[in-house]
C-alpha positions in Angstrom: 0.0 0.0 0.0 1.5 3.6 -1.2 -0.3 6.1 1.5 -0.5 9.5 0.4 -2.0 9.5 -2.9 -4.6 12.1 -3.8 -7.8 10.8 -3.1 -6.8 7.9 -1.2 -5.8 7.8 2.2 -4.3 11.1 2.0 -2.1 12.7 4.7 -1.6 16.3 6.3 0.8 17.9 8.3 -0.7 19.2 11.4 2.2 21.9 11.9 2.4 24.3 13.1 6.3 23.7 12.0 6.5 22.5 9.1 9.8 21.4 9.6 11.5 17.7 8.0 12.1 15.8 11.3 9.2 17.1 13.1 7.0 16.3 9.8 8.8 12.7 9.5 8.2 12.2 13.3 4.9 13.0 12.7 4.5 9.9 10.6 5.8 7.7 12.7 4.0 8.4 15.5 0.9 9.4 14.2 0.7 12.9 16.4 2.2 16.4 16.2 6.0 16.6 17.6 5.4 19.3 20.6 9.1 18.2 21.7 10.9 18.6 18.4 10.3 22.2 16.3 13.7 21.9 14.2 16.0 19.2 12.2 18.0 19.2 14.8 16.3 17.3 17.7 17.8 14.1 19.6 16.5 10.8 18.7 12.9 9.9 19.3 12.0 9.0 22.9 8.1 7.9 22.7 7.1 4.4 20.8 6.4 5.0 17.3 4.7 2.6 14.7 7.5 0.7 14.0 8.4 0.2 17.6 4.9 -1.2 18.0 5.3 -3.6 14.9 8.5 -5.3 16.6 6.4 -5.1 19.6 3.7 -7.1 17.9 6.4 -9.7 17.1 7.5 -8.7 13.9 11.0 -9.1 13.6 13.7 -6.6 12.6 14.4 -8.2 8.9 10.7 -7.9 8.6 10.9 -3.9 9.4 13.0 -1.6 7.2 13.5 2.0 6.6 15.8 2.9 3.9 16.7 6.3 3.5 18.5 9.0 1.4 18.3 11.7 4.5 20.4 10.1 7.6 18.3 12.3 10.1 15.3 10.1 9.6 16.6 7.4 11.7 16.1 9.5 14.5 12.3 9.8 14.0 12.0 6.0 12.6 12.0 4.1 15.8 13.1 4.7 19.8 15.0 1.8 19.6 16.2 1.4 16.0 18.3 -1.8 16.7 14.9 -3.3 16.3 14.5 -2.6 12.9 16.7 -2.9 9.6 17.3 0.9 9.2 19.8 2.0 6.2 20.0 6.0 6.4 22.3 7.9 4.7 25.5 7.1 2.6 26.9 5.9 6.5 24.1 5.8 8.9 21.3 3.1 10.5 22.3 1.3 13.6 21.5 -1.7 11.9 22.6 -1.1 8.1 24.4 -4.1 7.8 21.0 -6.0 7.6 20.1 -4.0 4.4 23.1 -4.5 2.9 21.9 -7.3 0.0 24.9 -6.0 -2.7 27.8 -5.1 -1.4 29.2 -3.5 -4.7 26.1 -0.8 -4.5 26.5 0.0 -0.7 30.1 0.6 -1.2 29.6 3.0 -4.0 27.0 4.7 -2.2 29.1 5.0 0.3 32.3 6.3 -1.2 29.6 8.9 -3.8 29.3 12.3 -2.8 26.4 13.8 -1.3 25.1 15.7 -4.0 22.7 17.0 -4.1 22.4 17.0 -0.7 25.0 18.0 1.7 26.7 16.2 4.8 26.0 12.3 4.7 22.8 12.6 2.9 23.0 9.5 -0.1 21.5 10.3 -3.6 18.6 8.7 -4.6 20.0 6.8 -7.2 21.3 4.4 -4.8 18.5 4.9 -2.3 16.3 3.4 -5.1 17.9 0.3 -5.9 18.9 -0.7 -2.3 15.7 -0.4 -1.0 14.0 -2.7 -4.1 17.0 -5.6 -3.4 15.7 -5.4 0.3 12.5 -5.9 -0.9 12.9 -8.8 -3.5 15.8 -10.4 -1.1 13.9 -10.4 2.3 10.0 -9.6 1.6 9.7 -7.1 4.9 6.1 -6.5 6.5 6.9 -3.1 6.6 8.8 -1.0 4.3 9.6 2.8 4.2 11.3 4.1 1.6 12.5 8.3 1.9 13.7 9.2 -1.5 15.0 13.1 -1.2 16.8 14.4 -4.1 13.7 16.4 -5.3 13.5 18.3 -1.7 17.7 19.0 -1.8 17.4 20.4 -5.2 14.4 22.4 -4.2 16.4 23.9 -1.1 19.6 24.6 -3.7 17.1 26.4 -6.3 17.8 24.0 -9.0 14.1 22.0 -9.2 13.4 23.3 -12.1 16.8 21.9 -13.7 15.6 18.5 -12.2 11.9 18.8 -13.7 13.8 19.4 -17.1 11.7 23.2 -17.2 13.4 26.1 -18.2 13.7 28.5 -14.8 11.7 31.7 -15.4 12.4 34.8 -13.9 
């Protein structure tokens, strides 16, 4: 299931920050973050919908976040060693468990960030490790956090990505 899409189980933000990691923690927990306004809040410290998965017995292969942005992991889960978490070109507590080809991680991880700064991991590899997680271990639960549109965006180059002249 893909939630999200127009006219089907759509989602909001509640805000009033409309803010990455306070928006991502959102999701996870399924409430506005009072505790976190910014990107740059500590890990998560309430259960979040992953957390309650494992707690439902599902076991940490069977959950997965995969990410381009490394500061998701700290909205994903309060404990993330109970999940498969892959965030960033470096980051997840647990990446080893997504790591199906190790030719891909270790270009990922030796690529720059661009366009994204830091230890943020183009899409282009987000993409394809996240599908060989899939096909290789079937999870219950998948998350997937593709960002290169938002990091061009934020460099004022989206229109370069959408192939559309820039008007001024």
């Amino acid at each position: 299931m893909v939630i999200g899409a127009p006219g089907h189980a759509e989602m909001t933000a509640s805000g009033p920050n409309y803010v990455s990691l306070p928006g991502y923690r959102e999701i996870f927990t399924g409430h506005a973050s009072v505790a976190c306004t910014s990107n740059f809040c500590g890990a998560i410290s309430e259960p979040t919908l992953l957390d309650e998965l494992h707690g439902d017995g599902l076991r940490p292969d069977e959950l997965a976040v995969i990410t381009s942005w490394p500061t998701i992991e700290r909205a994903a889960a309060h404990d993330p060693r109970t999940i498969t978490i892959s965030a960033g070109r470096h980051g997840g507590a647990t990446r080893e468990r997504a790591r199906i080809d190790a030719s891909l991680f270790d270009q990922a991880a030796s690529s720059g960030a661009y366009p994204g700064w830091f230890d943020y991991r183009p899409d282009r590899y987000t993409g394809p490790i996240a599908l060989q997680y899939l096909v290789a271990k079937r999870p219950r639960f998948l998350f997937v956090g593709l960002g290169d549109t938002d990091e061009y965006a934020h460099r004022g180059k989206l229109s370069r990505l959408c192939g559309v002249a820039a008007r001024g």
